[in-house]
C-alpha positions as CSV (number, residue, x, y, z in Angstrom):
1,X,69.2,172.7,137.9
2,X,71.3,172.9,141.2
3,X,72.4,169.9,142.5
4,X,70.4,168.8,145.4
5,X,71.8,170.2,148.6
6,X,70.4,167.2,150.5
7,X,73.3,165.5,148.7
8,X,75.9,168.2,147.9
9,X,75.9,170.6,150.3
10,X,74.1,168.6,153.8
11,X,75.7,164.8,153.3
12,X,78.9,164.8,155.0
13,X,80.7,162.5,152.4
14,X,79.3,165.3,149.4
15,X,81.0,168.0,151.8
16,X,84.1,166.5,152.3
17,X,84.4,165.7,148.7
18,X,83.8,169.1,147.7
19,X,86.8,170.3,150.2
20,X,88.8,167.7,148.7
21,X,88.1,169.0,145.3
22,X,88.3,172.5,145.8
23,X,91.4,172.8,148.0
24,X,93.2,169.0,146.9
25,X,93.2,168.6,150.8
26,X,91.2,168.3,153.8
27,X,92.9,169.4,156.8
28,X,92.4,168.8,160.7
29,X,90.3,172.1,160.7
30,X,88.5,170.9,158.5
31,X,87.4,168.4,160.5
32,X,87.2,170.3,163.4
33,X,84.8,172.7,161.6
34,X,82.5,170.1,159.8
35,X,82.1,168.3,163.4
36,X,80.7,171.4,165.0
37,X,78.5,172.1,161.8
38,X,77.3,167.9,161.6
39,X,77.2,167.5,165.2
40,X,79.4,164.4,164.8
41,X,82.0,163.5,166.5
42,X,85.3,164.3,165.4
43,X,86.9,160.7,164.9
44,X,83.6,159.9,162.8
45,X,84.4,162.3,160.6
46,X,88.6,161.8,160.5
47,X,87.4,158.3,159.5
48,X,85.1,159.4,156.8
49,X,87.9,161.4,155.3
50,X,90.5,158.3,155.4
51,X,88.3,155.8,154.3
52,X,87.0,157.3,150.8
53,X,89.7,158.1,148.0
54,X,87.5,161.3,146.4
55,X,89.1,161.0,143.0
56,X,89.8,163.8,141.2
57,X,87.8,164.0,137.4
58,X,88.8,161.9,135.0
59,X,88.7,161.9,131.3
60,X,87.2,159.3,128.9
61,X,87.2,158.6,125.1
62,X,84.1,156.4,124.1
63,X,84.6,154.1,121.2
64,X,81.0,152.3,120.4
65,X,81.9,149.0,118.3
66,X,78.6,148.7,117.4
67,X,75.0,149.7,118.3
68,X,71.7,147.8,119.8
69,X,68.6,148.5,120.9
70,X,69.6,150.3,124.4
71,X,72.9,152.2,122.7
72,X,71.0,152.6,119.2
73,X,69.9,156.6,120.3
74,X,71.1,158.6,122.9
75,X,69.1,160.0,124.9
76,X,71.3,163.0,126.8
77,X,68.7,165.5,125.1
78,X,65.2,165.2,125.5
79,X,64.4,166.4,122.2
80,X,65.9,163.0,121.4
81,X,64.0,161.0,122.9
82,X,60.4,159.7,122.7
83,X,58.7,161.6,125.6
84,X,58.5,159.2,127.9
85,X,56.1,157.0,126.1
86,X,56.9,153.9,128.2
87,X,56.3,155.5,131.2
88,X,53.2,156.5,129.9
89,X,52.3,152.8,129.2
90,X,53.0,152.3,132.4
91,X,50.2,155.0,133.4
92,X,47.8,153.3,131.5
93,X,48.3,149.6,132.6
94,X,48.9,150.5,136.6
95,X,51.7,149.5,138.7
96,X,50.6,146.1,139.1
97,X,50.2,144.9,135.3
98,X,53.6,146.9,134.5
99,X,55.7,144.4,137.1
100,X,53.4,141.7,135.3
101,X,55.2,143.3,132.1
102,X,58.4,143.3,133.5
103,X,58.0,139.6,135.1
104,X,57.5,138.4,131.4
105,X,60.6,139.7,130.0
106,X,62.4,137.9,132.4
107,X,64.6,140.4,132.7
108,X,67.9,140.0,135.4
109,X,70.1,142.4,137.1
110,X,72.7,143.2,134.9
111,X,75.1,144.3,137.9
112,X,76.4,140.5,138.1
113,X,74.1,138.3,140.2
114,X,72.0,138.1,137.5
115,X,68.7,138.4,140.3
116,X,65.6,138.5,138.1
117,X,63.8,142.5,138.5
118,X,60.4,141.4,138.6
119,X,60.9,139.4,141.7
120,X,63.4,142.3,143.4
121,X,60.6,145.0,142.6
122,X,57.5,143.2,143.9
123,X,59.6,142.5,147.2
124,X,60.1,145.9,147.4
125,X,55.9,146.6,146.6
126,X,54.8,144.3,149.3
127,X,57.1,145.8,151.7
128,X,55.7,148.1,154.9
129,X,55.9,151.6,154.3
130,X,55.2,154.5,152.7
131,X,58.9,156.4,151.9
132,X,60.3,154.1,149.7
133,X,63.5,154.4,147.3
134,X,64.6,153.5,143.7
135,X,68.3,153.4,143.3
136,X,70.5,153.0,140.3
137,X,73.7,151.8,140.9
138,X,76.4,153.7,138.1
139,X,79.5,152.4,140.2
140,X,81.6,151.1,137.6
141,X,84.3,150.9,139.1
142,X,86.1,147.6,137.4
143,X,89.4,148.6,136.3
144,X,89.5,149.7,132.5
145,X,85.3,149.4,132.3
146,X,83.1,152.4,131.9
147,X,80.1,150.7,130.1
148,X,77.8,152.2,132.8
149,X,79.6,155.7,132.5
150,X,78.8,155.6,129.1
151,X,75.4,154.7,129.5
152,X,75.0,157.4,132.1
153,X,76.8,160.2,129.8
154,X,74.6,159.6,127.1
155,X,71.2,157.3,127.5
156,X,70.4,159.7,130.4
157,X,66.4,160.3,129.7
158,X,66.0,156.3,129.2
159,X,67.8,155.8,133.1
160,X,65.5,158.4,134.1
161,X,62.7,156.6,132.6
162,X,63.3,153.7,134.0
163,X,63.5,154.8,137.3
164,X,60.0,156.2,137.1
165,X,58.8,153.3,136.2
166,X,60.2,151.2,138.7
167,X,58.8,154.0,141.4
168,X,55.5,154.3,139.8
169,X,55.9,150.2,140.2
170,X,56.7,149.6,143.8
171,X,55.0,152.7,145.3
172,X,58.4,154.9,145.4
173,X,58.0,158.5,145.4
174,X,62.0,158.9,145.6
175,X,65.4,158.0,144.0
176,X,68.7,158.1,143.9
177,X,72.0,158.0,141.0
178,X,74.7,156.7,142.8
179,X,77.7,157.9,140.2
180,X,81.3,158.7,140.6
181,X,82.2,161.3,141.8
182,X,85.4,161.3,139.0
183,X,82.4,160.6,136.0
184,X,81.8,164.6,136.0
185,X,80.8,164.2,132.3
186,X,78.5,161.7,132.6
187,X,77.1,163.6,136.1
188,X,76.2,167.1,134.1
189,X,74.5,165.3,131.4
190,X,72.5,164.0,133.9
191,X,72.0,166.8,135.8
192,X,71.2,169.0,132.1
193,X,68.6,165.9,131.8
194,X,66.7,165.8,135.5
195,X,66.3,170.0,134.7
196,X,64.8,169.2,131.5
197,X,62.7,166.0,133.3
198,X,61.7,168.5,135.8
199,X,60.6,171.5,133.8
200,X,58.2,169.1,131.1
201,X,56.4,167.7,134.0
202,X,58.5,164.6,133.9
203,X,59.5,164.6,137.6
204,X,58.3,166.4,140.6
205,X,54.7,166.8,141.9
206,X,51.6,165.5,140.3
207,X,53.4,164.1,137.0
208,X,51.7,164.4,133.8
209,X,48.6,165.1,135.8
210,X,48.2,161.6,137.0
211,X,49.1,162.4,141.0
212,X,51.7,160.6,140.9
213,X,55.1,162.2,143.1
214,X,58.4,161.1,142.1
215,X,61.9,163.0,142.6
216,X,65.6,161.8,141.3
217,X,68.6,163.1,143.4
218,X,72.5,162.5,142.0
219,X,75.2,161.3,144.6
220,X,78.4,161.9,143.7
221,X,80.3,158.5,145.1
222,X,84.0,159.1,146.8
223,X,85.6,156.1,145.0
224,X,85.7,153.0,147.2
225,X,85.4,149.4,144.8
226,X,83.5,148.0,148.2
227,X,80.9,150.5,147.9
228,X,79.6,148.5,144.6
229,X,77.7,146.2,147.1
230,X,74.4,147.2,148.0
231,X,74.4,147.5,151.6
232,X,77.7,149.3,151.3
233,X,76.6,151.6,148.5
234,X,73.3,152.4,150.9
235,X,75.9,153.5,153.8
236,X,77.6,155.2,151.9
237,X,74.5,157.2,150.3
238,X,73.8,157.7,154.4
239,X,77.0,159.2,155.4
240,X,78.5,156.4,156.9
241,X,82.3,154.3,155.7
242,X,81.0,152.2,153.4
243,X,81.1,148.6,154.3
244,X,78.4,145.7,154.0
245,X,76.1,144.3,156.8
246,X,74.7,141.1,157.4
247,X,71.7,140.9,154.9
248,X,69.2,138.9,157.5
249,X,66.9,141.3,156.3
250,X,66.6,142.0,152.1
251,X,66.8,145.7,151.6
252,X,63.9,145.1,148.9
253,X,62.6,145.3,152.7
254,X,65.0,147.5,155.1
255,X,67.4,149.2,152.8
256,X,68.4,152.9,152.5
257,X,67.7,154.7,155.5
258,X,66.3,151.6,156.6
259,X,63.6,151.6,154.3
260,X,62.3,149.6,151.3
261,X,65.1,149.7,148.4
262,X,65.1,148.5,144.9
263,X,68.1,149.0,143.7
264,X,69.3,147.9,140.2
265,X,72.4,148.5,137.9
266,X,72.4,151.4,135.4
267,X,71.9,149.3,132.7
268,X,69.2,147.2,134.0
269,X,66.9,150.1,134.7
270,X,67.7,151.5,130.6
271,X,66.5,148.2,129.6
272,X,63.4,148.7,131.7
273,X,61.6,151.5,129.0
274,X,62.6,149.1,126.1
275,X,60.6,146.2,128.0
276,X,57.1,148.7,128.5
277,X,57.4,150.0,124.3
278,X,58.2,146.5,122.9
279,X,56.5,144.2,125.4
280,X,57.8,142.0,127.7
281,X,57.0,138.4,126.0
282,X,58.7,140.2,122.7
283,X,61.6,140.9,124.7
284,X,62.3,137.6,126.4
285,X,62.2,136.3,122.3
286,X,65.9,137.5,122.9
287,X,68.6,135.8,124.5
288,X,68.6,132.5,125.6
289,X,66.5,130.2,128.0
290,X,67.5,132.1,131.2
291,X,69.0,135.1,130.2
292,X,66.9,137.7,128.2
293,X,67.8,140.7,126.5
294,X,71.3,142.0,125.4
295,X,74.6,142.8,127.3
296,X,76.2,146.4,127.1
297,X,79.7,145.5,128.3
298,X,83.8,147.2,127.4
299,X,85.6,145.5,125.6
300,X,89.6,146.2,127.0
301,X,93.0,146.1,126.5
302,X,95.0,143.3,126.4
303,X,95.3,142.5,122.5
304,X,91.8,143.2,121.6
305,X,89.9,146.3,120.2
306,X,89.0,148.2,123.0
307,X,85.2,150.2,123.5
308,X,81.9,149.9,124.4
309,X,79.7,146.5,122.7
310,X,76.0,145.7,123.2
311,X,75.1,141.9,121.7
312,X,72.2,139.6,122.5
313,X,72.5,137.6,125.4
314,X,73.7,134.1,124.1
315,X,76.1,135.5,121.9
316,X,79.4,133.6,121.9
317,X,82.2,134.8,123.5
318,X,84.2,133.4,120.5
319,X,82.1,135.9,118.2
320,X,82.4,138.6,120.7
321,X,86.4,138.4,120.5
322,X,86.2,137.5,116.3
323,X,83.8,140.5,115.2
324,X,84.3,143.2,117.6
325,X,87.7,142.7,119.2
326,X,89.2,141.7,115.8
327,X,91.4,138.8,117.0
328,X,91.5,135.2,116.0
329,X,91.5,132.5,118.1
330,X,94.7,131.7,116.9
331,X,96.1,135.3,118.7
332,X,94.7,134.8,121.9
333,X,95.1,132.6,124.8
334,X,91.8,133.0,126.8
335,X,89.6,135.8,128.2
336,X,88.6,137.4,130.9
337,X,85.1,138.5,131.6
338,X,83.8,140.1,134.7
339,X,86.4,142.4,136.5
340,X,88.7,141.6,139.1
341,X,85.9,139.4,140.6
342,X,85.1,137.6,137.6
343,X,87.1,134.4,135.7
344,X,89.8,133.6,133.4
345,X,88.4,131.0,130.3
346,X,90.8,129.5,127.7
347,X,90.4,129.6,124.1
348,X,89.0,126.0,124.1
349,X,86.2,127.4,125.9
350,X,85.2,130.4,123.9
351,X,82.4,128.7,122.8
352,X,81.0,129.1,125.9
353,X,77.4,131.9,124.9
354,X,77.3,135.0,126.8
355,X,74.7,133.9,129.4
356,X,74.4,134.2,133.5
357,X,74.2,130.4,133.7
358,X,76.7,129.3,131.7
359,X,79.2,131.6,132.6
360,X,78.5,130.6,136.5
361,X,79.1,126.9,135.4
362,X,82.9,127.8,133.8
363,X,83.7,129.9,137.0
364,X,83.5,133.2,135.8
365,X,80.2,136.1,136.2
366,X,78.3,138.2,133.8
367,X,80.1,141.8,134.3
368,X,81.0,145.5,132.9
369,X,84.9,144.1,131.4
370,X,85.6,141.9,129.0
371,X,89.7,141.3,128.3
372,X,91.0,139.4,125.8
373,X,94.2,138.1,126.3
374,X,97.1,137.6,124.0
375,X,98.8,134.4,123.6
376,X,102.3,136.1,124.9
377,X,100.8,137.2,128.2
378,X,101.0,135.7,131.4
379,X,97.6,134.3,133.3
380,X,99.7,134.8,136.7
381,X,100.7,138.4,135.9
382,X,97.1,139.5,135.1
383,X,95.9,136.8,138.2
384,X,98.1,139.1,140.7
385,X,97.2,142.4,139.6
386,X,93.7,141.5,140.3
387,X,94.3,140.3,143.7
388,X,97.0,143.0,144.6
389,X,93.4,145.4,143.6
390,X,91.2,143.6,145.5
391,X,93.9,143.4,148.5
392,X,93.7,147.7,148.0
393,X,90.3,148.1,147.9
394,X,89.0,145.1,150.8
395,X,87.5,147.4,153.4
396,X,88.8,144.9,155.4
397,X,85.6,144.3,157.9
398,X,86.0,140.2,156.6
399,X,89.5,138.9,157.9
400,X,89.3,136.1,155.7
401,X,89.0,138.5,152.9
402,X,91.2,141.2,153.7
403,X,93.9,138.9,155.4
404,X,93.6,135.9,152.7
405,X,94.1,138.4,150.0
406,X,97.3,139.4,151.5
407,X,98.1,136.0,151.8
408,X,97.7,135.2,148.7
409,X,99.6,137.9,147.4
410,X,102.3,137.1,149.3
411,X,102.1,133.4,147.7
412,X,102.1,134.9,143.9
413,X,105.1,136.9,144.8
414,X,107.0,134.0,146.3
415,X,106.3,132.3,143.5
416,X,107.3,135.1,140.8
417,X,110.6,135.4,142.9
418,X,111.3,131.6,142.1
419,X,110.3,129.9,145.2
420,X,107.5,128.2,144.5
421,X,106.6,125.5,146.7
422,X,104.7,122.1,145.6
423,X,101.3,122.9,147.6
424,X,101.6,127.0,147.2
425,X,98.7,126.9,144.7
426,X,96.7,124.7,146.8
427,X,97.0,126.8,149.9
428,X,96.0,130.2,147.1
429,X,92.5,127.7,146.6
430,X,92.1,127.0,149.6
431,X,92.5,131.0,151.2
432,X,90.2,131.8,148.2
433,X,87.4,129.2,149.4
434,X,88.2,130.4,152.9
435,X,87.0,134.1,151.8
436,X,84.2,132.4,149.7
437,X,82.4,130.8,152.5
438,X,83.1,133.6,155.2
439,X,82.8,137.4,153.9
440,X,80.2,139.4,153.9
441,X,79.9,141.0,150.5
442,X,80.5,140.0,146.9
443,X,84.1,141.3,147.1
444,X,85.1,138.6,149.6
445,X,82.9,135.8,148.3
446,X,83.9,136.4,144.9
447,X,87.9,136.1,144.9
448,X,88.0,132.2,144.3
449,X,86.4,133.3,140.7
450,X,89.7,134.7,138.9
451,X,91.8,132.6,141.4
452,X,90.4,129.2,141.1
453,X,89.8,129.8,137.2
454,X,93.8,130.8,136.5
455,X,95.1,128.1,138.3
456,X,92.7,125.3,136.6
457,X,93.0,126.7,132.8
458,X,96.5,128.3,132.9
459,X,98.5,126.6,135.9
460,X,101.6,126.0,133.6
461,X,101.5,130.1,133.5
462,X,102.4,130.2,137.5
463,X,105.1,127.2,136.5
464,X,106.6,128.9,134.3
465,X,106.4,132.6,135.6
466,X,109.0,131.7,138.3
467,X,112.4,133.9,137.3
């Protein structure tokens, strides 16, 4: 199957990456050219070109530490898979009994907010309108995950699934893989997939003979870290620089192209044919009292064993870092769970179960990375590469974020020179709430995480990190 020209050949950002690919450059006649041929001005489209990175592909190794039910059978072949049977469960019960089905497994978001599906999806049903969109976000773009990559690369007919049946749910006729653009392997197994969706009467018009209209598009993301927040992935999907918007208005309600959105995480829409074939009350018999299901996370580099892990929700951490990183407590001097946005949690507190809630209460987040960190390594050293990346990658629409990340690296770096100062760590809290209370988007809100978290568990690391 071709890619889509709507998104490869017509969407400016698809065009520009495609220069950028082909000739490692785009050039002021480019630009010239493309604004003649978009009808858009010129500095639109200069800004386009210097806001987005366009990576260039990028190879990945796998290593699966174990298997569950999502990562038990790939699903990049359709001859693989089961046929679509849960979507044809979802034929049989009707759109309204299959987000009753979903609303039982008390399934959540597994992007990081944890927002329960159900609840996201009938928003999105109630909603005015007839165009509306299913989106699956396949950002990954936490530094050393690739959990959703993998998922992508080789559960591809179960993502496709479960984006039927979240259209066939909310009345979508339309949706949309937001991958990047650098995860070429995992983008032509899901293009070899959609052909094979499309000629078995999977996709397209009048699906298994029901009347039912649904089509998948891939869009090939230009590498921005912002861009993982909805409203930012939608602009981006639109042809616009990627930043967030005020969300007065849910895009359940107004999203892409300012029309209903549901958009989920890679991984929560895989879980979503596993709900319809096992039922959702036998689903939510896993996990723990608010968090159903399992986890598909990376496991990375620090001192651990590094790959890809899927464990039932309410799994300890201490178990995840015994049994599949192959460390002992006695080697490792706390983790970090949840990317650059997520929190740092001693050893003492390894007990602490792999859950939304309870992670939330130790100031960290349900995420894509987990690292395990060794008991020579410094909290403050791992604390300011995290910021110096989030400093890089602020759009910078939110002073508070953009400037109190610079800020704050400043602090660190005074402080790794040897002149700390006694309230330095106080001001790094107090530029992190700052950002909390005043951003936008996740990115901004979300620094005090790995700040406030480093300096509570492992403040004798910044003491003693001073040369």
């Amino acid at each position: 199957m071709k890619r889509d020209k709507r998104f490869y050949q017509e969407n400016i950002i698809s065009t520009l990456y495609e220069l950028k690919r082909n000739n490692y450059k785009i050039t002021e006649e480019d630009i010239t050219k493309l604004s003649k041929q978009y009808n858009i001005p010129t500095e639109k489209i200069h800004q386009l070109a210097t806001f987005y990175i366009f990576p260039e592909e990028t190879e990945e190794n796998y290593n699966l530490l174990n298997k569950g039910p999502l990562t038990n059978k790939k699903s990049n072949l359709l001859k693989t898979y089961n046929n679509y049977e849960s979507f044809k469960k979802a034929l049989q019960k009707g759109p309204y009994l299959t987000l009753e089905e979903i609303e039982r497994s008390q399934l959540r978001g597994r992007g990081g907010a944890g927002y329960p599906a159900a609840r996201k999806w009938k928003s999105c049903r109630r909603a005015p309108g007839v165009e509306k969109y299913v989106l699956a976000n396949g950002h990954n773009g936490d530094p050393g995950s690739n959990s959703d990559r993998y998922l992508m690369k080789y559960h591809c007919h179960q993502l496709i699934e479960g984006m039927l049946i979240a259209g066939y749910a909310i009345g979508a006729n339309k949706g949309i893989i937001y991958a990047e653009g650098e995860f070429q392997d995992a983008i032509k197994n899901l293009e070899k997939a959609l052909k094979e969706a499309y000629n078995n009467n999977l996709l397209g018009k009048d699906i298994l003979y029901t009347g039912f209209d649904f089509d998948i598009k891939i869009f090939e993301a230009a590498g921005v870290y912002v861009c993982g927040e909805s409203t930012s992935l939608m602009r981006a999907i639109e042809g616009r620089v990627g930043e967030p918007r005020i969300k007065h208005i849910h895009t359940a309600e107004k999203g892409l192209f300012d029309k209903p959105t549901a958009l989920n995480n890679v991984e929560t829409l895989i879980n979503v044919p596993y709900v319809l074939e096992i039922g959702g009350n036998e689903y939510a018999r896993t996990g723990t009292e608010t968090s159903k299901g399992t986890k598909v996370f990376s496991l990375i580099k620090d001192v651990a064993e590094e790959g890809i892990v899927e464990v039932p929700m309410g799994t300890t951490l201490e178990t995840v870092v015994h049994d599949y990183g192959k460390k002992t407590l006695d080697k490792v001097k706390g983790i970090q769970f949840g990317g650059p946005l997520g929190g740092f949690l001693p050893k003492e507190l390894l007990s602490t179960p792999l859950c939304f809630d309870a992670l939330s209460k130790q100031g960290s987040m349900m995420g894509d990375a987990l690292m395990v960190i060794g008991e020579n390594s410094s909290i403050a050293e791992v604390t300011q590469y995290f910021t110096k990346f989030l400093e890089d990658e602020s759009c910078g629409k939110c002073v508070s974020c953009k400037e109190g990340l610079r800020r704050i690296n400043e602090i660190l770096t005074d402080i790794k020179k040897g002149n700390m100062q006694e309230k330095d760590l106080e001001l790094v809290l107090e530029l992190a709430e700052n950002a909390k209370e005043s951003s936008l988007c996740q990115l901004g809100q979300s620094i005090k995480n790995p700040v406030s978290s480093a300096i509570k568990h492992f403040r004798k690391d910044f003491e003693k990190w001073q040369k």
